[in-house]
ZAPAMAR-557565 format. One record per residue (C-alpha): residue in three letters; x, y, z; residue number from 1. Coordinates in Angstrom, 3 decimals. Example, Ala and Ser with C-alpha at 12.3 -4.5 7.8 and 13.67 -1.06 7.14 Angstrom:
<migus>
  code         u         v         w  pos
   ALA    12.300    -4.500     7.800    1
   SER    13.670    -1.060     7.140    2
</migus>
This chain:
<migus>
  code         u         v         w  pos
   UNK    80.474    57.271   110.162    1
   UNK    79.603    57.889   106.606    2
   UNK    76.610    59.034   106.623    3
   UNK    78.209    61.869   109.445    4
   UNK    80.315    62.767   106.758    5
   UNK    78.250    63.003   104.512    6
   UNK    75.673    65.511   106.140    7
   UNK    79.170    67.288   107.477    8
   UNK    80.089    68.196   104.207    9
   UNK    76.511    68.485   103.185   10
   UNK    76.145    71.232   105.694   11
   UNK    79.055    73.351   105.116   12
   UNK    78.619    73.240   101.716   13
   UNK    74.945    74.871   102.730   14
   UNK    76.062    76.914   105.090   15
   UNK    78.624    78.433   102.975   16
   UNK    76.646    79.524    99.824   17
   UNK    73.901    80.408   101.933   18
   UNK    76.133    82.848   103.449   19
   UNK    78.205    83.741   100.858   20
   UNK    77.401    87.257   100.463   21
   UNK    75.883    87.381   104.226   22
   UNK    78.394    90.501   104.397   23
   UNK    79.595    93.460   101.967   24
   UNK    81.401    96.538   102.861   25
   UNK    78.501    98.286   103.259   26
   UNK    78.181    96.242   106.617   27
   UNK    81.422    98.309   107.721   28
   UNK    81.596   101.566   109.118   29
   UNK    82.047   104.533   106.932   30
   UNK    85.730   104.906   107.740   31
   UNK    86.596   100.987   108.198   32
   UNK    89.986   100.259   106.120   33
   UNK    90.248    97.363   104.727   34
   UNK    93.606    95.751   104.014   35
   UNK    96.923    93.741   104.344   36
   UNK    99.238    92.925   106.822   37
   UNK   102.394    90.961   106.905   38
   UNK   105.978    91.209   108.766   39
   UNK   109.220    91.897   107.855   40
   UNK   110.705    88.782   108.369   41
   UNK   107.653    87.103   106.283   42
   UNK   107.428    89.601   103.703   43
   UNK   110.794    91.004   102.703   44
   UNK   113.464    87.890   102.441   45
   UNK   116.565    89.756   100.854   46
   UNK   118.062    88.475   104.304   47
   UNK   121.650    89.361   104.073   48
   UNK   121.286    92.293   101.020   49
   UNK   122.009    95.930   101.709   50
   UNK   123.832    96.171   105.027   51
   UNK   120.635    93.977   106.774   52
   UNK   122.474    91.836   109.817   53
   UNK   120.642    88.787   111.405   54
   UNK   117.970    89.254   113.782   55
   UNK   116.913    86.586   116.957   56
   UNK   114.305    85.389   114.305   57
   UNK   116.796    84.730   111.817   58
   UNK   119.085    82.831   114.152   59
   UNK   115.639    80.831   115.344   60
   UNK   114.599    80.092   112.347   61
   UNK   117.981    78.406   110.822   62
   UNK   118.683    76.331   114.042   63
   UNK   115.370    74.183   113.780   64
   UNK   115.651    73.791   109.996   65
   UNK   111.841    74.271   109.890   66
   UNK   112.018    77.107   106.895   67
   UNK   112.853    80.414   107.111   68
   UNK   112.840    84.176   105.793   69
   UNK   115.902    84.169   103.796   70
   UNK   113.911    84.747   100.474   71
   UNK   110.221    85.065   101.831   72
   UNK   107.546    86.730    99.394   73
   UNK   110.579    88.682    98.326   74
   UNK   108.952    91.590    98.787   75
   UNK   111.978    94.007    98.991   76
   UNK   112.535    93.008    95.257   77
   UNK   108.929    92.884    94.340   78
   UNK   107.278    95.586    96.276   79
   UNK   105.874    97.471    93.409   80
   UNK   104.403    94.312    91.841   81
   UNK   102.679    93.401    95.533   82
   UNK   101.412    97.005    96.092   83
   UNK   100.077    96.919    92.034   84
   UNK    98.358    93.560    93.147   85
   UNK    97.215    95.544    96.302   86
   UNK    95.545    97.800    94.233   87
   UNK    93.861    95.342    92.252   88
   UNK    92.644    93.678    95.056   89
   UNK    90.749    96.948    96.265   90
   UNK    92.574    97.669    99.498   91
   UNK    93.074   100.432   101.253   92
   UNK    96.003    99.661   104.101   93
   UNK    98.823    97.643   104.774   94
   UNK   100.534    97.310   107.401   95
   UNK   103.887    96.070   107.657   96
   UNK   106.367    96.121   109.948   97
   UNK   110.071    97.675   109.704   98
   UNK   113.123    95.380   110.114   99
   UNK   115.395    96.938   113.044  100
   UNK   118.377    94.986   111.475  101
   UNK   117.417    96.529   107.955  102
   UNK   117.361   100.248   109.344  103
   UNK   120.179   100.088   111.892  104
   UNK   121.966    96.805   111.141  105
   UNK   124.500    96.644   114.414  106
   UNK   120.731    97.558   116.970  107
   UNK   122.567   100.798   117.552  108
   UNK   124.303   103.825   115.980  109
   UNK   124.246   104.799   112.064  110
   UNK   121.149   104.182   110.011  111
   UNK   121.216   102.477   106.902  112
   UNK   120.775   104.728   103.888  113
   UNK   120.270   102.471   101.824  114
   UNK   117.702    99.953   104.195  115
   UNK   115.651   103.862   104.888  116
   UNK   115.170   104.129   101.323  117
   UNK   113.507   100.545   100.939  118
   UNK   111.422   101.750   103.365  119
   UNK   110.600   105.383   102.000  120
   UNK   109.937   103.853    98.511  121
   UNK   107.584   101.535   100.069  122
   UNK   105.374   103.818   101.268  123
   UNK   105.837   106.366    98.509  124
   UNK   104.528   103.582    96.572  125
   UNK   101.749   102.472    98.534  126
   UNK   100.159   106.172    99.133  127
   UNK   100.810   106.751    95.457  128
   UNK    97.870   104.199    94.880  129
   UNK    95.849   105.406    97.693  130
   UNK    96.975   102.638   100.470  131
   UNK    97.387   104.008   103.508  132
   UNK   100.448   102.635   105.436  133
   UNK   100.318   101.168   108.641  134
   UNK   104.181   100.532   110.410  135
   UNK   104.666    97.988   113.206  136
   UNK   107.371    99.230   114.880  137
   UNK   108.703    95.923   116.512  138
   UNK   107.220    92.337   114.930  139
   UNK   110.058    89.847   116.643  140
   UNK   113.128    90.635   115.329  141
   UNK   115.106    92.643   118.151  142
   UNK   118.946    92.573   116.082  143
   UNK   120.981    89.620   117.385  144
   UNK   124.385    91.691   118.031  145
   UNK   121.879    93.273   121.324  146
   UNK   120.780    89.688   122.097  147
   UNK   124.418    88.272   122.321  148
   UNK   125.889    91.783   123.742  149
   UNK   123.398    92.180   126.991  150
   UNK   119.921    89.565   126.217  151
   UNK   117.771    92.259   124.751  152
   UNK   114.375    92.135   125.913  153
   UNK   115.650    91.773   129.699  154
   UNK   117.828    94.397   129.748  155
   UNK   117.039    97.746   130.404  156
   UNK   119.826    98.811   128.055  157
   UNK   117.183    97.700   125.376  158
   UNK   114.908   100.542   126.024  159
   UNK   117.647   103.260   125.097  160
   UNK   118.228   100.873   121.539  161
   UNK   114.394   100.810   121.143  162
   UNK   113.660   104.391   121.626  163
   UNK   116.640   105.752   118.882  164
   UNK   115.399   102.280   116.787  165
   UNK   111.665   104.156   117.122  166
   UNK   112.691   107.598   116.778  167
   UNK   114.473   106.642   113.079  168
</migus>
């Protein structure tokens, strides 16, 4: 059994600085991005700041005490620092995705001035360093108040919350 794990590790090890450089971006098409991606609800924490209401996630997440977003990367603080390291890094996109509860914090009606602006800076920021942004629209976090008023996703009601959700 040893000696198997011995020529396991043998071999990756091998394999791996063999390969090392087996591809460069030269190996990508002309127009290939290359980037970041995250969610909302892994990226931003700032869970209760700035008129943001709970989302199904949120309620999932506290009521198997397995973690949650509360705090995450903290990128709604620290956006500027994590697009700066972006830079660094030599990328080109990111895509992220837009917390429903953060724009329109009830799933319906006004917008969020201040949750729109997070957003706006964001991307100011990103194409201000030459990343292009890439939005997910929806990334698992339809606004609880929709779940508990009608069970979202299986209501058709959903698609009318969606679409004005989308259209912000």
């Amino acid at each position: 059994m040893q000696t198997f794990s011995l020529f396991s590790i043998s071999l990756v090890i091998v394999l791996a600085t063999g390969y090392s450089d087996a591809f460069t971006r030269n190996d990508f098409p002309e127009d290939f991005l290359f980037g970041a991606a995250t969610s909302a609800y892994q990226w931003e924490g700032a869970v209760d700041e700035d008129g943001r209401t709970p989302s199904v996630w949120d309620t999932f997440s506290h009521s198997n005490n397995n973690g949650n977003g509360d705090i995450a990367c903290d990128g709604y603080h620290k956006y500027k620092e994590d697009v700066k390291l972006m830079t660094e890094l030599g990328l080109e996109s990111f895509r992220f995705s837009i917390s429903w509860t953060r724009l329109i914090p009830s799933g319906r009606g006004p917008i969020n001035p201040k949750g729109l602006r997070f957003y706006k800076n964001l991307i100011k920021e990103l194409r201000n360093h030459g990343i292009e942004p890439h939005v997910t629209l929806y990334h698992y976090d339809l606004p609880q108040t929709l779940e508990d008023e009608y069970g979202g996703w299986v209501d058709r009601r959903v698609i009318k919350d969606f679409t004005a959700f989308a259209d912000v």
